[in-house]
N, CA, C and O atoms as a GROMACS GRO file, in nm:
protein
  316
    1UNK      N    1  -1.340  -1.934  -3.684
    1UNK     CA    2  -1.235  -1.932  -3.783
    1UNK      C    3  -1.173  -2.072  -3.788
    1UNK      O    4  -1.144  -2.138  -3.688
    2UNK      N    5  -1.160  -2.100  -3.882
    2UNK     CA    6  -1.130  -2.258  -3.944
    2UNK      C    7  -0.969  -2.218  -3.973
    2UNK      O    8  -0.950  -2.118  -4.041
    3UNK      N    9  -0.844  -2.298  -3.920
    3UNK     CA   10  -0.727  -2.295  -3.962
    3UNK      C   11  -0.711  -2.461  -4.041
    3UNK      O   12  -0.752  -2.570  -4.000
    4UNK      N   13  -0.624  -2.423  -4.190
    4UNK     CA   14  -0.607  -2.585  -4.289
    4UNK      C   15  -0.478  -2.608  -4.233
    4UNK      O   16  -0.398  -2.538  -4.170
    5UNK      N   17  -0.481  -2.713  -4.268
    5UNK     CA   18  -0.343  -2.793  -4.249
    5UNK      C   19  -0.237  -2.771  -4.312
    5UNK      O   20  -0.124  -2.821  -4.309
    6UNK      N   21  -0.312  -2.646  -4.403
    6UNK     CA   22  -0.143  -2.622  -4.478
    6UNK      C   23  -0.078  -2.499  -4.373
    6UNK      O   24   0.041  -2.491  -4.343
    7UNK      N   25  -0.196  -2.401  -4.324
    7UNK     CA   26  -0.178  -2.278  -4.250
    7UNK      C   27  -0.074  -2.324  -4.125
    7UNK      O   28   0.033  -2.282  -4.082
    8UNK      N   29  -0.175  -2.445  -4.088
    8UNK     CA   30  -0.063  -2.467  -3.934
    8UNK      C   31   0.051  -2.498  -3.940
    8UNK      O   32   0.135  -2.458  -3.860
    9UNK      N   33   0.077  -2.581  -4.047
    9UNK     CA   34   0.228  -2.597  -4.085
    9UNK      C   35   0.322  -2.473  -4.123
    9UNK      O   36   0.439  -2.442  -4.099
   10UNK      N   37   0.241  -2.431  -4.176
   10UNK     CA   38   0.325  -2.299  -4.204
   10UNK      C   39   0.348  -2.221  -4.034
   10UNK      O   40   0.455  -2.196  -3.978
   11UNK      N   41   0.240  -2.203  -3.995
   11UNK     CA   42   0.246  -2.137  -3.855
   11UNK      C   43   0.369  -2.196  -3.800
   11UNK      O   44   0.472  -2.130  -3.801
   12UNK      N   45   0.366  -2.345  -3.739
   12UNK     CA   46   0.459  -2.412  -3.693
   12UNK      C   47   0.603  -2.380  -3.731
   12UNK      O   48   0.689  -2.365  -3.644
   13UNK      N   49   0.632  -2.369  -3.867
   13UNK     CA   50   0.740  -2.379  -3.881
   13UNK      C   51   0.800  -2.260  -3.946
   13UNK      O   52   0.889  -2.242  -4.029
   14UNK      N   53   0.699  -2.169  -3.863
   14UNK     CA   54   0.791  -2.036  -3.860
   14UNK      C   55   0.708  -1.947  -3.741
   14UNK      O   56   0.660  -1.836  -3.760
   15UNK      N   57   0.705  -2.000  -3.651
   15UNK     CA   58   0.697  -1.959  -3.531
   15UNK      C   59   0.580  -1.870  -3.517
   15UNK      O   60   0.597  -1.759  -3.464
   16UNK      N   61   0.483  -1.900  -3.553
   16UNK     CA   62   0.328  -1.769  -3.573
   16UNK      C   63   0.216  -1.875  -3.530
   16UNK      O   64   0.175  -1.985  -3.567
   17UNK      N   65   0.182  -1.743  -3.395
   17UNK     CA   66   0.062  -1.816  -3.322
   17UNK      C   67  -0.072  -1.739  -3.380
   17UNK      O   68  -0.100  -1.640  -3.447
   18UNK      N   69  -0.149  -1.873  -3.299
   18UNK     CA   70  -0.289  -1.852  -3.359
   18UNK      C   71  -0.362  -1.710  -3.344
   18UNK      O   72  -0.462  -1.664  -3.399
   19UNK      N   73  -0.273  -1.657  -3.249
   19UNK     CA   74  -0.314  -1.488  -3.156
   19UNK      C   75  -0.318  -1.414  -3.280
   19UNK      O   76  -0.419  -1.358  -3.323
   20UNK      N   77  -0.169  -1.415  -3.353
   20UNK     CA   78  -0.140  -1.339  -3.413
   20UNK      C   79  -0.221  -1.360  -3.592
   20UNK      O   80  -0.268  -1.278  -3.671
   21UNK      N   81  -0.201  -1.526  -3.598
   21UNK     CA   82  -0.304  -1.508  -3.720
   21UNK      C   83  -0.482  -1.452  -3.728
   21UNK      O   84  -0.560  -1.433  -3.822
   22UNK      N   85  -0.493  -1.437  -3.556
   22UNK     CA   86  -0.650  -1.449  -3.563
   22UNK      C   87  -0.598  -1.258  -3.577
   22UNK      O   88  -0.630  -1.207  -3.684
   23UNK      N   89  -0.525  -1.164  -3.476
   23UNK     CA   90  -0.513  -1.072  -3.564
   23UNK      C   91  -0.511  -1.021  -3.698
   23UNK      O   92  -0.591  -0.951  -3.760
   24UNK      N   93  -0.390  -1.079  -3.729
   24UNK     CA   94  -0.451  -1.049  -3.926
   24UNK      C   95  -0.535  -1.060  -3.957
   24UNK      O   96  -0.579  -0.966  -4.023
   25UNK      N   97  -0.628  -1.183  -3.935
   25UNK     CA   98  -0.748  -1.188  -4.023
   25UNK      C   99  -0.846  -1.077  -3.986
   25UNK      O  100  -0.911  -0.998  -4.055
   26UNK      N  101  -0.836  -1.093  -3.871
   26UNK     CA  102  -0.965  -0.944  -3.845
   26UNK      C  103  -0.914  -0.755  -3.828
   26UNK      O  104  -0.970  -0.646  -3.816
   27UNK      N  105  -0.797  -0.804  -3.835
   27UNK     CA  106  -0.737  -0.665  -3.809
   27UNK      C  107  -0.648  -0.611  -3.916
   27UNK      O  108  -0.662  -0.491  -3.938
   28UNK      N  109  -0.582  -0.658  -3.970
   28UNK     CA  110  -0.457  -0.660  -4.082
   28UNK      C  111  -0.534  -0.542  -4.191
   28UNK      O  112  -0.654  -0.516  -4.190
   29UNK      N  113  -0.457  -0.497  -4.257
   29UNK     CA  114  -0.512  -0.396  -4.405
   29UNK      C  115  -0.553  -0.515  -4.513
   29UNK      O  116  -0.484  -0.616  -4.529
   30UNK      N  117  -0.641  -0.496  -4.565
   30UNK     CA  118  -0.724  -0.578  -4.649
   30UNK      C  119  -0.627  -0.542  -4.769
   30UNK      O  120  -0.639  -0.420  -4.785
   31UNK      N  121  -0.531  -0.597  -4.866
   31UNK     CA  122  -0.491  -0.605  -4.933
   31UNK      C  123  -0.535  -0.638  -5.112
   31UNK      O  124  -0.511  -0.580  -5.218
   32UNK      N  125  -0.594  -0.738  -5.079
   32UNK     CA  126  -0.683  -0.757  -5.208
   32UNK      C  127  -0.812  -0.881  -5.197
   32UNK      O  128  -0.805  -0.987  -5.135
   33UNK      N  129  -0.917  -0.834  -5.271
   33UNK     CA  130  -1.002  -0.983  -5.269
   33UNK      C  131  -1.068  -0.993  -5.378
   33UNK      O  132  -1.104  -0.908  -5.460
   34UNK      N  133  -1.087  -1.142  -5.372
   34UNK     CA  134  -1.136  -1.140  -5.559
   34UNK      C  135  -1.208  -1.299  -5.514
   34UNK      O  136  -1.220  -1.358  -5.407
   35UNK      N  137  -1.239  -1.323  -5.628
   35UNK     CA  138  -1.334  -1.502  -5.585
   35UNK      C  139  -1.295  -1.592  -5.699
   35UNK      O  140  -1.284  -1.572  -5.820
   36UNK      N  141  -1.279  -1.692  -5.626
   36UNK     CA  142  -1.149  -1.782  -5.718
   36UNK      C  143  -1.242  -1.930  -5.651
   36UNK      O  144  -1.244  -1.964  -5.533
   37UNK      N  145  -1.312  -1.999  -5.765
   37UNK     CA  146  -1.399  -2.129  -5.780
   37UNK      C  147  -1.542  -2.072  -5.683
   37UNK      O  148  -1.603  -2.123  -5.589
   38UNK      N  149  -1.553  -1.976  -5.737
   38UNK     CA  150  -1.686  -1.949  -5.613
   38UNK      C  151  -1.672  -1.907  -5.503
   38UNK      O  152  -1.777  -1.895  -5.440
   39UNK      N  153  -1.538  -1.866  -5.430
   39UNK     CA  154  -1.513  -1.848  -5.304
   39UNK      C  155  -1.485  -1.679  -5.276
   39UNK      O  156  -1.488  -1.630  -5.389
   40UNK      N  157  -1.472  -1.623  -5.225
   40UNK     CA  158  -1.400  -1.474  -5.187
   40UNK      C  159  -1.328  -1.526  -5.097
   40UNK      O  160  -1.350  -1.589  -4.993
   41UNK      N  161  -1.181  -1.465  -5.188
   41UNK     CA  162  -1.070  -1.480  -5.097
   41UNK      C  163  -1.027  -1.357  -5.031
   41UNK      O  164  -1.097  -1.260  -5.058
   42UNK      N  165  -0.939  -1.339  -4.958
   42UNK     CA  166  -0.892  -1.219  -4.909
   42UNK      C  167  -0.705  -1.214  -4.840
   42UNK      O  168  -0.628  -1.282  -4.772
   43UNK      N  169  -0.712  -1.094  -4.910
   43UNK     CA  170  -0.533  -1.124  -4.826
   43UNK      C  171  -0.528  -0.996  -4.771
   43UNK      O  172  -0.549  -0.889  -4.829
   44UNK      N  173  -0.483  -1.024  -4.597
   44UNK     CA  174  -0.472  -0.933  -4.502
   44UNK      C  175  -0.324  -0.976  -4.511
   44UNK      O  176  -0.250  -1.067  -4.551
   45UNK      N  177  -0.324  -0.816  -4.427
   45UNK     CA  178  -0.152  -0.786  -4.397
   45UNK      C  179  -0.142  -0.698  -4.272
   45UNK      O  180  -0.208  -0.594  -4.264
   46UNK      N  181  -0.032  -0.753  -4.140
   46UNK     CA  182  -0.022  -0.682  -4.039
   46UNK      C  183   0.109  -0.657  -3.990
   46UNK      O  184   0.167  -0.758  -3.949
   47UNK      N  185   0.173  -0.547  -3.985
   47UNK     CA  186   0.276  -0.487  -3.942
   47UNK      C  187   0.334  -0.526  -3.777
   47UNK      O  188   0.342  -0.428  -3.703
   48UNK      N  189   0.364  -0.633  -3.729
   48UNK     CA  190   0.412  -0.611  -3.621
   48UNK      C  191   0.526  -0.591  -3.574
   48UNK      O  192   0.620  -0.594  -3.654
   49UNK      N  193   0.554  -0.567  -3.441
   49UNK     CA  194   0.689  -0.510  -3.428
   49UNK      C  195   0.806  -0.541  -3.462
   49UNK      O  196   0.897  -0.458  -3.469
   50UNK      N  197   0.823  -0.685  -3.492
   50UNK     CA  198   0.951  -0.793  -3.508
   50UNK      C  199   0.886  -0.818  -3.690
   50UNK      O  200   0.978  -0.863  -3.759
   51UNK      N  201   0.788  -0.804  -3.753
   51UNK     CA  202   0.733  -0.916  -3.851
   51UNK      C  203   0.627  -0.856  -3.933
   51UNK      O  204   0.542  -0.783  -3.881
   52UNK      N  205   0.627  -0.879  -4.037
   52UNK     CA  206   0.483  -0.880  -4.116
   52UNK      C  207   0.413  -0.994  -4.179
   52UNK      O  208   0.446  -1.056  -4.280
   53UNK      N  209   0.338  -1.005  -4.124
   53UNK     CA  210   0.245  -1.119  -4.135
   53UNK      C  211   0.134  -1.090  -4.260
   53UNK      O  212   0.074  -0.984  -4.280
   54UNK      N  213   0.125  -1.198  -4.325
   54UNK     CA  214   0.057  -1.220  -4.401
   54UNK      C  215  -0.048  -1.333  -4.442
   54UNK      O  216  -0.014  -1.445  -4.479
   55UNK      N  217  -0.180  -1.291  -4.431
   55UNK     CA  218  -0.268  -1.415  -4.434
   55UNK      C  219  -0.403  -1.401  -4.591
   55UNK      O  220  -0.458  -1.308  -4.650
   56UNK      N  221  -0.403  -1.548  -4.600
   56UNK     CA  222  -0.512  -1.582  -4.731
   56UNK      C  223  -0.628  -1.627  -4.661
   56UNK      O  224  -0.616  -1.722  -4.583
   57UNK      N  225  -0.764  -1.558  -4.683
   57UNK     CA  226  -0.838  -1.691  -4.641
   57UNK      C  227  -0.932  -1.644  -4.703
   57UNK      O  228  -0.925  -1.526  -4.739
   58UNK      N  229  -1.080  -1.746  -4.740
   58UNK     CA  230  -1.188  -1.718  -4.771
   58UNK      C  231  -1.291  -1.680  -4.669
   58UNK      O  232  -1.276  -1.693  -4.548
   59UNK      N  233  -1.391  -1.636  -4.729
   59UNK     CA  234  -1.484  -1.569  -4.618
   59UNK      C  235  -1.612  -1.580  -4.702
   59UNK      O  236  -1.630  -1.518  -4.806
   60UNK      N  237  -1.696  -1.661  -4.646
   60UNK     CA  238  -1.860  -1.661  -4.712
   60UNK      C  239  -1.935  -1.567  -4.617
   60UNK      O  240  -2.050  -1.604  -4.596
   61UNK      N  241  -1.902  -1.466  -4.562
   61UNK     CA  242  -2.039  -1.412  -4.460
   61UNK      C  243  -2.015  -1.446  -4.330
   61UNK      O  244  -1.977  -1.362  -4.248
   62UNK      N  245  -2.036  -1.572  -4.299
   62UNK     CA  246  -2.069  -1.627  -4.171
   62UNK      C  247  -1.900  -1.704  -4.125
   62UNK      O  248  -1.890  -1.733  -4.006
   63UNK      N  249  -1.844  -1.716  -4.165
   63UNK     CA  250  -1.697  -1.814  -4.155
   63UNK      C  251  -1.576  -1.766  -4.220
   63UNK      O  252  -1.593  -1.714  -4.330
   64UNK      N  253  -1.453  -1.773  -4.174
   64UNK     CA  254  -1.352  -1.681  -4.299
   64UNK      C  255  -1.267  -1.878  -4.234
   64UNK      O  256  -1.273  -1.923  -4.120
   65UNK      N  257  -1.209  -1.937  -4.345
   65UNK     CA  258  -1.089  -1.985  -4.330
   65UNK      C  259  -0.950  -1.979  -4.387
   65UNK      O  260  -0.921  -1.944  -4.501
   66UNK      N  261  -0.852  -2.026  -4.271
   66UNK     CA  262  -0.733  -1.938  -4.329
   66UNK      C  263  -0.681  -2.032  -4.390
   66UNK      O  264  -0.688  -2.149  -4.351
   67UNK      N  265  -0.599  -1.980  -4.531
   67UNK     CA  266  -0.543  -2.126  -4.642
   67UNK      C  267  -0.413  -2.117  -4.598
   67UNK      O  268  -0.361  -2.219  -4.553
   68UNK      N  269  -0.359  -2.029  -4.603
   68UNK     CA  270  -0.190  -1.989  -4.543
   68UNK      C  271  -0.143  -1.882  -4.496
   68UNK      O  272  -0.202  -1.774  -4.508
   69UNK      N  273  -0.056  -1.893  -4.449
   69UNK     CA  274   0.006  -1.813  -4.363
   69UNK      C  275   0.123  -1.732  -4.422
   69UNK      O  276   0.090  -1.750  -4.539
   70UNK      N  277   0.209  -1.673  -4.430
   70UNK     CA  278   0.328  -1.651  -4.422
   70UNK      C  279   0.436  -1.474  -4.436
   70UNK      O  280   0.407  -1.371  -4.497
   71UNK      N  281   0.542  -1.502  -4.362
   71UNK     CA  282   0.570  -1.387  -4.319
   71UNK      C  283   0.627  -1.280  -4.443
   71UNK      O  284   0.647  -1.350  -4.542
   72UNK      N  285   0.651  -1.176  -4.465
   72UNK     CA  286   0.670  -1.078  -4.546
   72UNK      C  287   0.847  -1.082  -4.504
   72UNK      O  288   0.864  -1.094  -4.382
   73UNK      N  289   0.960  -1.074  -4.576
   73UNK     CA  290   1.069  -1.045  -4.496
   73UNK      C  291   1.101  -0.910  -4.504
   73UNK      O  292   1.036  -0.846  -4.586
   74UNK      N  293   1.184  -0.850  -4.440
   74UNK     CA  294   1.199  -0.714  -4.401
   74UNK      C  295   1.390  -0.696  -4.486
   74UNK      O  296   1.469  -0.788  -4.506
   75UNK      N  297   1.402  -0.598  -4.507
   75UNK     CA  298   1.502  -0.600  -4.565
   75UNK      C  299   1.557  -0.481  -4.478
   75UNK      O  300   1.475  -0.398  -4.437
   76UNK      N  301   1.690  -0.467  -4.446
   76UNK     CA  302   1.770  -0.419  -4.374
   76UNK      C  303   1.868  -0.315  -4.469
   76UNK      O  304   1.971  -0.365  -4.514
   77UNK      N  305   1.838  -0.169  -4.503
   77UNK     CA  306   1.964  -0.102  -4.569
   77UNK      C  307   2.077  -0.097  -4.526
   77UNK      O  308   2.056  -0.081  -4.405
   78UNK      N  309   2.190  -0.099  -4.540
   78UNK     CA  310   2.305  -0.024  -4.528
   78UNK      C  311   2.378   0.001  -4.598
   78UNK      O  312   2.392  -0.058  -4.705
   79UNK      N  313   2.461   0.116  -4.550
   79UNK     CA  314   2.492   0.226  -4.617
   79UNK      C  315   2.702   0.204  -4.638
   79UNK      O  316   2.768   0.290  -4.697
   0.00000   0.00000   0.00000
């Protein structure tokens, strides 16, 4: 798995390790995929306890890389 330079930045600067992106990508609910310049993209999504994570990446078969990262925010009711 190939991480871009936009992903790590994003990682970095919101606190999401590579553990957790390499989860999403292989574990997360497959959300949607479609192929955009020839590529199949894919967007996973994973529920964790503090966070929902959200990842883009392409995948030819043999390689998936991740384009970005970023978290879902959670919204808090009250009453």
């Amino acid at each position: 798995m190939i991480i871009s330079e936009h992903a790590l930045g994003r990682m970095s600067s919101k606190g999401i390790s590579e553990e957790e992106v390499k989860k999403c990508v292989y574990e997360g609910v497959l959300k949607t995929r479609n192929v955009v310049n020839g590529e199949m993209r894919q967007v996973t999504e994973l529920q964790m306890k503090d966070k929902t994570l959200v990842t883009i990446h392409t995948f030819d078969g043999l390689e998936r890389r991740v384009i970005t990262v970023y978290l879902l925010a959670r919204k808090r009711w009250q009453r």
